[in-house]
C-alpha positions in Angstrom: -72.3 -5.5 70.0 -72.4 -4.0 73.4 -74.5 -4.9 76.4 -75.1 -3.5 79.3 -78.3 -3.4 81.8 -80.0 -5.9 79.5 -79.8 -2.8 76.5 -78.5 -4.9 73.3 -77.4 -2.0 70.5 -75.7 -2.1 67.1 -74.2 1.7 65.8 -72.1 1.1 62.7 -68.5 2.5 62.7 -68.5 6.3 61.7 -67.4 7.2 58.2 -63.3 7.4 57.4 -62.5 4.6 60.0 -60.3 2.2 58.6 -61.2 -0.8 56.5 -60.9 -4.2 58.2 -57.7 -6.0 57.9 -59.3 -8.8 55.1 -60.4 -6.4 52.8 -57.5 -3.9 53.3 -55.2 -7.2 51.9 -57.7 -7.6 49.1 -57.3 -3.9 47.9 -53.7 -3.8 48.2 -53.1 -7.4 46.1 -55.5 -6.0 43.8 -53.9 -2.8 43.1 -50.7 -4.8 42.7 -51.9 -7.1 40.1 -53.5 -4.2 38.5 -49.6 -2.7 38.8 -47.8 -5.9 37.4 -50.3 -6.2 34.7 -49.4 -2.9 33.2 -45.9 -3.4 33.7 -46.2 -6.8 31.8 -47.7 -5.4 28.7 -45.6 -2.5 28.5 -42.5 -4.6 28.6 -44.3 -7.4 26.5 -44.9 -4.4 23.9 -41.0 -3.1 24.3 -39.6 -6.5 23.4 -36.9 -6.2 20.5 -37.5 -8.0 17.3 -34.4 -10.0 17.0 -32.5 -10.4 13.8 -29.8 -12.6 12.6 -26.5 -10.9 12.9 -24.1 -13.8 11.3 -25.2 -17.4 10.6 -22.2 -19.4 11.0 -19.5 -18.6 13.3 -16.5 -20.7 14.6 -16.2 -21.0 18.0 -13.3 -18.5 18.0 -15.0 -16.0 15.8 -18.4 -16.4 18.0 -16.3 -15.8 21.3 -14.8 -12.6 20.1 -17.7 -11.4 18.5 -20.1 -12.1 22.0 -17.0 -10.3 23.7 -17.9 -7.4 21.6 -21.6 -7.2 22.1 -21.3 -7.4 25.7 -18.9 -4.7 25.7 -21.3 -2.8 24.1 -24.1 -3.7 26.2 -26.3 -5.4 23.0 -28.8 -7.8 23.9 -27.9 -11.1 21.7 -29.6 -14.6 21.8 -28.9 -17.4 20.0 -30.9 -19.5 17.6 -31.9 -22.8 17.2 -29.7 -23.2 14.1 -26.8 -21.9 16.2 -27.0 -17.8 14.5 -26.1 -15.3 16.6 -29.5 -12.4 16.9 -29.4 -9.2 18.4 -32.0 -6.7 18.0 -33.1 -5.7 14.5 -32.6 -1.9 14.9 -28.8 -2.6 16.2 -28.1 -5.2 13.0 -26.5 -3.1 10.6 -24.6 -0.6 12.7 -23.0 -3.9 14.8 -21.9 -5.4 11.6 -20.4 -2.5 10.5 -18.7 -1.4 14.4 -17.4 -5.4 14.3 -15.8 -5.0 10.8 -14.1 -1.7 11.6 -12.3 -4.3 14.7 -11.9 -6.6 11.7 -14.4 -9.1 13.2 -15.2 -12.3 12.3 -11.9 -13.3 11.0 -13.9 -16.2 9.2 -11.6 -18.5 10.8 -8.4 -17.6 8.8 -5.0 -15.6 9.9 -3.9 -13.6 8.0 -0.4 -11.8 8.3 -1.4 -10.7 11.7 0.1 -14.3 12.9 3.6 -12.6 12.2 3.0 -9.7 14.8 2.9 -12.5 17.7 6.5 -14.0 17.1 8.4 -15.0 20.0 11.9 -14.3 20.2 14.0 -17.5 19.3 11.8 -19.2 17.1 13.4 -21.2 14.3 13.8 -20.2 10.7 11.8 -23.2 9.7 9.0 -21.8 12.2 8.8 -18.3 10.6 8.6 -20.0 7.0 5.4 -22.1 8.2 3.9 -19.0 9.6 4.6 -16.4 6.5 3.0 -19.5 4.3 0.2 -19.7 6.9 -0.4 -16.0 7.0 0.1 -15.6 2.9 -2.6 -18.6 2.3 -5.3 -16.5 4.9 -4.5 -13.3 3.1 -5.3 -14.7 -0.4 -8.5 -17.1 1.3 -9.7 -12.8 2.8 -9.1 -11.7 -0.7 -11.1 -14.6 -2.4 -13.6 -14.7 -0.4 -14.3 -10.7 -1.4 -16.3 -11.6 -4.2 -19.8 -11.6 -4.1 -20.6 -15.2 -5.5 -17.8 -17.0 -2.5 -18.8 -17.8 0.7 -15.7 -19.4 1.8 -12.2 -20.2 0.9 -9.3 -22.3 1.4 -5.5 -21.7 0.0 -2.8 -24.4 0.2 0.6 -22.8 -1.0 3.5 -25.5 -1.9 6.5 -23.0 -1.9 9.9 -24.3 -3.2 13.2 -23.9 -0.9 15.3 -21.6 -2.5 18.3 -23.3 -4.0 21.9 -21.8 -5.2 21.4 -24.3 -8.7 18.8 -22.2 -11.4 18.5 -25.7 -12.9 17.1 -27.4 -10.2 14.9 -25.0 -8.5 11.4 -25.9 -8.6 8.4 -24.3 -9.3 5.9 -23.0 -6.5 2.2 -24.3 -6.7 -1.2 -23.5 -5.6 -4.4 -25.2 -5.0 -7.5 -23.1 -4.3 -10.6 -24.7 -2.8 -14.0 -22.3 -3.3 -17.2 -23.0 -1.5 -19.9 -21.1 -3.5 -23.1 -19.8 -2.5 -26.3 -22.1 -3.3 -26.9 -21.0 -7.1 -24.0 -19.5 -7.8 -21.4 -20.2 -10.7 -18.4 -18.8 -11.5 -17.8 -18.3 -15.0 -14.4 -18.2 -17.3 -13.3 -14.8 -16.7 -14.0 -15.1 -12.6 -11.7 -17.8 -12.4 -9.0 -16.6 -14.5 -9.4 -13.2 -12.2 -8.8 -15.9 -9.6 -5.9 -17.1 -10.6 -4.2 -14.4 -11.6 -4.8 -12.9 -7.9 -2.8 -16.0 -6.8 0.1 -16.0 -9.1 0.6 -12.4 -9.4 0.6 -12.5 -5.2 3.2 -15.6 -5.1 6.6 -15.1 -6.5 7.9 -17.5 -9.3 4.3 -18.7 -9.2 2.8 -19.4 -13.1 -0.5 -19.8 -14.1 -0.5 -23.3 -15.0 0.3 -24.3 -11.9 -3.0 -23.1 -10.2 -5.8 -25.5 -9.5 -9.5 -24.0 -8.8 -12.0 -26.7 -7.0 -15.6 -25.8 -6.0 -16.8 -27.9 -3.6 -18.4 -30.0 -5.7 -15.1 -31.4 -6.8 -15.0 -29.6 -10.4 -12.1 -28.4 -11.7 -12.8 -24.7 -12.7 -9.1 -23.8 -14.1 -8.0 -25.6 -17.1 -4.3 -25.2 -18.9 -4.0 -22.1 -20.8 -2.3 -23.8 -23.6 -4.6 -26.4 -23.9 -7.0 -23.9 -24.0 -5.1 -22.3 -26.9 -4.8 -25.1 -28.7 -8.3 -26.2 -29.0 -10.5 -25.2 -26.4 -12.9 -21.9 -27.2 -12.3 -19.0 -26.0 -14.9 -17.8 -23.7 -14.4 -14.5 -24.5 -14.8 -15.0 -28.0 -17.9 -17.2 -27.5 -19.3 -13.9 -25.6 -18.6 -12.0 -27.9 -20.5 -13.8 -30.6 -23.0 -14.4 -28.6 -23.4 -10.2 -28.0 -23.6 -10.0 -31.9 -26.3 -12.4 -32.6 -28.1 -11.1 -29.3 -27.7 -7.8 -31.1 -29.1 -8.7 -34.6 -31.8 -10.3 -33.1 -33.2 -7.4 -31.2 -32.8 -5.2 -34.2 -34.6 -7.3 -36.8 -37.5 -8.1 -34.2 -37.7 -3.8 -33.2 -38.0 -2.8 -37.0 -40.4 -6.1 -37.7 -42.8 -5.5 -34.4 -44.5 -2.2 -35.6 -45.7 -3.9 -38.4 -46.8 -7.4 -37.0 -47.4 -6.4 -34.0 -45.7 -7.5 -30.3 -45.1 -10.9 -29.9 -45.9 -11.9 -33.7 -42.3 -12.7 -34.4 -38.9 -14.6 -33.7 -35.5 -14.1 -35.1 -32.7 -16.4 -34.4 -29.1 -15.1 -35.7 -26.3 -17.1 -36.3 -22.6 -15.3 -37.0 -19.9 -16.9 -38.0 -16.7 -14.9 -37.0 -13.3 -15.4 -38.1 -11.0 -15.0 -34.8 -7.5 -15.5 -36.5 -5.2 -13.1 -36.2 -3.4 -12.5 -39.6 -0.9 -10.0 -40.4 0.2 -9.6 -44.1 3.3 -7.5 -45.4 4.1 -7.2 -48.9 6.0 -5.4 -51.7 5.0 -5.1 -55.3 7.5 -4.1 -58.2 5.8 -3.2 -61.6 7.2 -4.3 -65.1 10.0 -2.3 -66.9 8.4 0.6 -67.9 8.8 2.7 -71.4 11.5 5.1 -71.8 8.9 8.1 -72.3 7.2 7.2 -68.7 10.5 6.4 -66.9 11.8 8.9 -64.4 15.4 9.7 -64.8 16.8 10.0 -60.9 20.4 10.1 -62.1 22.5 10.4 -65.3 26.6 10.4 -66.0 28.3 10.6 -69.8 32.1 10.1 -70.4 33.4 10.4 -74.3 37.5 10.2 -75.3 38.6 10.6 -78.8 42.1 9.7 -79.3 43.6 10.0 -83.0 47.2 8.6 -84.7 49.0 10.4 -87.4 52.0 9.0 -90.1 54.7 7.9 -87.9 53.6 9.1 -84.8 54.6 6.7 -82.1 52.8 3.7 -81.0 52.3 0.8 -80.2 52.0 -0.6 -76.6 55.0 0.6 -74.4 57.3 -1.9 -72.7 58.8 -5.2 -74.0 56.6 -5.9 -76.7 57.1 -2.8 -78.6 60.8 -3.6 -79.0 60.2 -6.8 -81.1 60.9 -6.9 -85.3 58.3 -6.0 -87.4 56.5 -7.9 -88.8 56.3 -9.7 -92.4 54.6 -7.1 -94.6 51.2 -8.4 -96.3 49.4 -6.6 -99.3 45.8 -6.6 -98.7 43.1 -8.1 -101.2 41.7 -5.1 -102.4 43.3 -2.0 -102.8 42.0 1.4 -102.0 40.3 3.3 -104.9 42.8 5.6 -106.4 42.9 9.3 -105.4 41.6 8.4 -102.1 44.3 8.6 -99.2 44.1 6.0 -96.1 42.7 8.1 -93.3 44.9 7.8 -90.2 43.4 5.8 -87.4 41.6 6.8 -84.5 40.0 5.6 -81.1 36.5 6.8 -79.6 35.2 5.8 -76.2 31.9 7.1 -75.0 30.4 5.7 -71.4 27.1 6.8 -70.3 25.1 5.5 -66.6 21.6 6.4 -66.1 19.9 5.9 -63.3 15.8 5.6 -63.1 13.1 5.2 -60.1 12.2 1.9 -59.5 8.3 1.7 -59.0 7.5 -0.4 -56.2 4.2 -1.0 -53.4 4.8 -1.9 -49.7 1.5 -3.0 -48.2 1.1 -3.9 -44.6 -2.3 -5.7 -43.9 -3.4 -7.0 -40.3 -7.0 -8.2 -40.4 -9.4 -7.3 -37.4 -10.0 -10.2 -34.9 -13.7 -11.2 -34.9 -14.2 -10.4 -38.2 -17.6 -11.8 -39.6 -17.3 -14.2 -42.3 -20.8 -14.9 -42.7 -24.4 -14.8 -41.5 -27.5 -16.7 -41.5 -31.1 -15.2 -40.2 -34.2 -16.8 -39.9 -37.6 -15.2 -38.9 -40.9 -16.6 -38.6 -43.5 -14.2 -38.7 -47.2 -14.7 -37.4 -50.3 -14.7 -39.1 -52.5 -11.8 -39.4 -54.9 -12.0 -36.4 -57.9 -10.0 -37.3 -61.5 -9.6 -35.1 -64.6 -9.4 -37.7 -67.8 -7.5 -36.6 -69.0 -11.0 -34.7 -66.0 -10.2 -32.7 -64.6 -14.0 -33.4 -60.8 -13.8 -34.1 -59.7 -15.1 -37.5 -55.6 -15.7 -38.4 -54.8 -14.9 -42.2 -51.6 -15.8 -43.7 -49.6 -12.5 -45.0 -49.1 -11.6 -48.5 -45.8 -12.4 -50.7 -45.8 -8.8 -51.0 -45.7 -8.3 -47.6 -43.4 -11.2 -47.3 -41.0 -9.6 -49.6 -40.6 -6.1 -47.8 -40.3 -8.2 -44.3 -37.2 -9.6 -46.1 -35.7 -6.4 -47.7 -36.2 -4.6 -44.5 -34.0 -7.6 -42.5 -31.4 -8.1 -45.2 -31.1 -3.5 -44.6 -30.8 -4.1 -40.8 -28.0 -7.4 -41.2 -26.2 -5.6 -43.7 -26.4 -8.8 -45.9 -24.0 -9.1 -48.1 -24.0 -11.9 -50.7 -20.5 -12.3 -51.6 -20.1 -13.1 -48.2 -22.5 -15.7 -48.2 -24.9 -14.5 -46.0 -28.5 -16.1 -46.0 -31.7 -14.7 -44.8 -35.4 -17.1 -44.7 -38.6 -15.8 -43.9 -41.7 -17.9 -43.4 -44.7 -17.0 -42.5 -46.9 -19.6 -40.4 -49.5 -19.7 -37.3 -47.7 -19.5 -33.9 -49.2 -22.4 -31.2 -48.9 -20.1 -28.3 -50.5 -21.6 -25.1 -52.3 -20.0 -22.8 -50.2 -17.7 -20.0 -50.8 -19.4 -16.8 -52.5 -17.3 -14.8 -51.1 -16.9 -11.6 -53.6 -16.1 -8.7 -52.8 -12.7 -6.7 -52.0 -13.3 -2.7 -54.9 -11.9 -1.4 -54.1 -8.7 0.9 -54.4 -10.8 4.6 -51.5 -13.7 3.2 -49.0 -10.9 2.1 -46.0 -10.5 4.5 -46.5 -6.7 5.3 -50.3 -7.3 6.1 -49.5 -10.2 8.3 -46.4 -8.4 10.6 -49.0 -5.7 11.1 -51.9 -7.8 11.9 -49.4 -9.4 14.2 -48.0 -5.9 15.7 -52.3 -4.3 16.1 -53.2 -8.3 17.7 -50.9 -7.6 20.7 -51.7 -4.1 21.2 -55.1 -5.2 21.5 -54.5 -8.0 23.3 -52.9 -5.9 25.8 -55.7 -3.4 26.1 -58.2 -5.9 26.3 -56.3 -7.4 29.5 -56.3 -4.1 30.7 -60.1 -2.9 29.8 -60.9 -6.3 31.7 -59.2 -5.7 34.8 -60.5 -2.1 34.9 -64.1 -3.2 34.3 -64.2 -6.8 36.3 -61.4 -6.7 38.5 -60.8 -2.9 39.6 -63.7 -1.2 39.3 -66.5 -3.6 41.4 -63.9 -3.8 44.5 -63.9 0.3 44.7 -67.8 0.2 44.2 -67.8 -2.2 46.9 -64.9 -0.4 48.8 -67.3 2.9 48.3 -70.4 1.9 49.3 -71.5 2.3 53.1 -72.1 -0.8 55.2 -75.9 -1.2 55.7 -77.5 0.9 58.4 -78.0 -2.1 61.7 -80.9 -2.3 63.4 -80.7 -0.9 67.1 -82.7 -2.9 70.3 -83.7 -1.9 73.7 -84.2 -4.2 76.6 -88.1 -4.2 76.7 -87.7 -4.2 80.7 -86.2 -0.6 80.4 -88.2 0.3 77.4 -90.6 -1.9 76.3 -90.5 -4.0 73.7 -89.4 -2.0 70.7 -87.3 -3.1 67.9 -87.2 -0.7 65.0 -85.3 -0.8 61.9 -84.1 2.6 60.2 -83.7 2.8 56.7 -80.9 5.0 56.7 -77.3 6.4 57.9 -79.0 9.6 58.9 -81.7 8.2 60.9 -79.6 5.2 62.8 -77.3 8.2 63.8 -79.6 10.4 65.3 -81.4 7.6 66.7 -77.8 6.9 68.6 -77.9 10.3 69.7 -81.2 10.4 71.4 -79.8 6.8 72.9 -76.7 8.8 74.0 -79.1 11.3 75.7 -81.1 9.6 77.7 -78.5 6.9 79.0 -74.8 8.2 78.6 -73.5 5.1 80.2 -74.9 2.9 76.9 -72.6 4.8 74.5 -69.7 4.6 77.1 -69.4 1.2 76.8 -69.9 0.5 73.1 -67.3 2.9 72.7 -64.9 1.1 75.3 -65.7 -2.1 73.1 -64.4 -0.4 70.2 -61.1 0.3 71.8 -60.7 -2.9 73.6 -61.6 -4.5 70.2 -64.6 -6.7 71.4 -67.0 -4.7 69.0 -67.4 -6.0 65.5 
């Protein structure tokens, strides 16, 4: 306000003269909020979804592995069960970049412990360290298979000694901590042991102990096993044939009684001895007409002595006396002259084919000896006009081609001694339990993407309200005009008159026709305004 020769009058400032320092603060901590506000939400709405990279770490593993992120500039935070997160997206391809640097070691050294020997270590040093390294290398190779988490291997190697007869045996023992319901079965842990002793030299089978870490023994002695103990592989396999009956007799049996109207249980008894026989069977002398001849020799000699032709037998004996002459009993017939004596020699060798059978048997291992089936078939569920169900027992007609058509699908066989019963009686099936369908808003999909759409909104309703409440009142107010001030003259200079104007326009020229009839008046409002006295 400026006064001067008892003239009081009020001009607002002109338009585009700069806004008082208090509301000039205002705007600018306004449009700052406005500023962090957006950068919040944008940030808030960029925040990684962090994942579990491993879950348990040893302290060395979880130093190398941190070394690693931050060497690759990942974001990583730790939970509050101690598991190492990073960023979902990053998960897989870190796990896969840490493996390729052969990370996490799981705690175990393998034989990269031999790559750090100093120079003068003992001979006694370098065995403990090849034994360390050998027992990490089989834990790493262990702990490959899908139903391990963790493994430990204790190696008791023997000193080598110049005496066969006194050199003892190497053993193993093999601790295995399994995943939460996981087993391991027969075949797993002799796969197990024979990765140990066929890794260890001198090392046999039965020297191998398998612990889970529930303290039970997995490995048991192969000959005890052989001995009495079954087989697991044979108990599969008999399990695999009964399995197989029973599916059979219950696919040819369903189209006719309809699904879930009947139950086979098969029970095989297989032989698993294994029998070899070898034999050879000679048949009776045959007759000569049906023998075969393979080889035949004849020799004859005829030798004949005339009337004092020499003989005798040559050498000493022939040069004894003769003997006293005897006449015989009975004399030849008359007329009839003694024939001279003579010697005949015949020799004849045949040879024939001996008839003969060598048979060399070896019966089949898991050979079935016999089998036993038993079905039970449901009654005959049938819906009358009423639509109330009724249950009718079958037929023995019916009966009987149910039981020709399983003893065609067994292969029954009744010198084996194979049995088949069929009966035919009401099954007492329960109810299913019905089990009630998550509704869509409890499903896990539906709820991450309720949560994702509730913080975009969230973040435009913060925005939509400092836009509307916040923003957009203080540039109405910043861009309406002040109201128009009401202008006064001394009533000594020009009477008593004190009029109000309505508008900009009119309070302006109103200063103008002040300006013009007293320049001084507008002199010195003006030097208030730069002396800063005016309002």
């Amino acid at each position: 306000m400026a006064e001067m020769s008892g003239q009081s009058i009020a001009v607002p400032a002109p338009r585009g003269f700069p806004l008082p320092g208090s509301r000039h603060i205002a705007f600018m901590l306004t449009v700052a909020s406005l500023i962090a506000v957006l950068v919040a939400g944008w940030l808030w709405s960029q925040a990684p979804d962090y994942r579990v990279l491993y879950g348990n770490l040893s302290d060395r593993d979880g130093g190398t592995v941190i070394a690693a992120l931050q060497q690759m500039n990942v974001p990583y935070k730790f939970a509050d069960g101690g598991a190492l997160m990073i960023p979902a997206g990053q998960v897989h391809e870190m796990r896969l970049r840490l493996a390729a640097q052969g990370l996490p070691k799981g705690g175990l050294v393998g034989f990269e412990l031999m790559e750090s020997q100093k120079f003068g270590v003992s001979q006694f040093a370098e065995q403990i360290n090849y034994q360390r390294a050998l027992e990490g290398e089989l834990a790493r190779s262990i702990q490959s298979l899908s139903a391990v988490q963790n493994a430990r291997v204790h190696l008791a190697l023997s000193k080598p000694s110049a005496f066969l007869r006194e050199q003892p045996k190497p053993s193993a023992s093999v601790l295995l901590n399994l995943y939460p319901g996981r087993t391991l079965d027969g075949t797993q842990v002799s796969a197990v042991v024979h990765l140990v002793t066929n890794s260890v030299p001198d090392l046999q089978g039965r020297n191998v102990s398998v612990v889970d870490q529930n303290g039970n023994l997995l490995s048991t002695d192969p000959a005890v096993g052989a001995r009495g103990a079954a087989d697991p592989n044979q108990l599969k396999y008999r399990q695999e044939i009964e399995r197989s009956f029973n599916s059979r007799i219950e696919a040819i049996l369903t189209p006719l009684t309809g699904p879930n109207n009947v139950r086979a249980q098969v029970t095989a008894d297989l032989d698993f001895s294994e029998m070899e026989h070898a034999e050879e069977i000679y048949k009776p002398n045959q007759t000569a007409e049906s023998a075969v001849i393979r080889s035949q020799q004849t020799s004859e000699a005829l030798t004949a002595n005339g009337t004092g032709a020499a003989g005798g037998v040559p050498g000493a004996l022939s040069n004894q006396p003769p003997a006293t002459p005897t006449a015989p009993i009975a004399a030849p017939a008359a007329g009839i002259a003694a024939a001279a004596p003579a010697n005949t020699r015949k020799d004849a060798t045949i040879n024939y084919e001996v008839d003969k059978t060598i048979r060399h048997t070896r019966q089949e291992i898991g050979r079935i000896k016999r089998i036993a089936v038993a079905v039970v078939v449901n009654y005959r569920r049938q819906v009358n006009k009423e639509g109330k169900a009724t249950s009718t027992p079958l037929k023995e007609e019916e009966l009987a081609k149910i039981t020709s058509l399983v003893k065609e699908v067994m292969g029954y066989n009744k010198e084996r001694g194979d049995t088949v019963s069929v009966m035919n009686s009401a099954f007492n099936v329960s109810e299913p339990e019905k089990i009630p369908e998550v509704p869509l808003w409890k499903q896990p999909d539906t709820i991450e993407l309720a949560k994702m759409t509730g913080k975009n909104l969230l973040i435009a309703a913060v925005l939509l309200f400092v836009v509307l409440r916040v923003l957009r009142p203080l540039l109405k107010t910043l861009a309406t005009p002040p109201a128009a001030p009401a202008l006064t003259h001394d009533p000594h200079a020009q009477g008593t008159q004190q009029p109000q104007f309505g508008s900009y326009e009119q309070s302006v020229d109103h200063a103008k026709q002040i300006a013009r009839g007293d320049p001084r008046i507008v002199a010195n409002v003006v030097k208030d305004w730069v002396s800063g006295n005016g309002r």
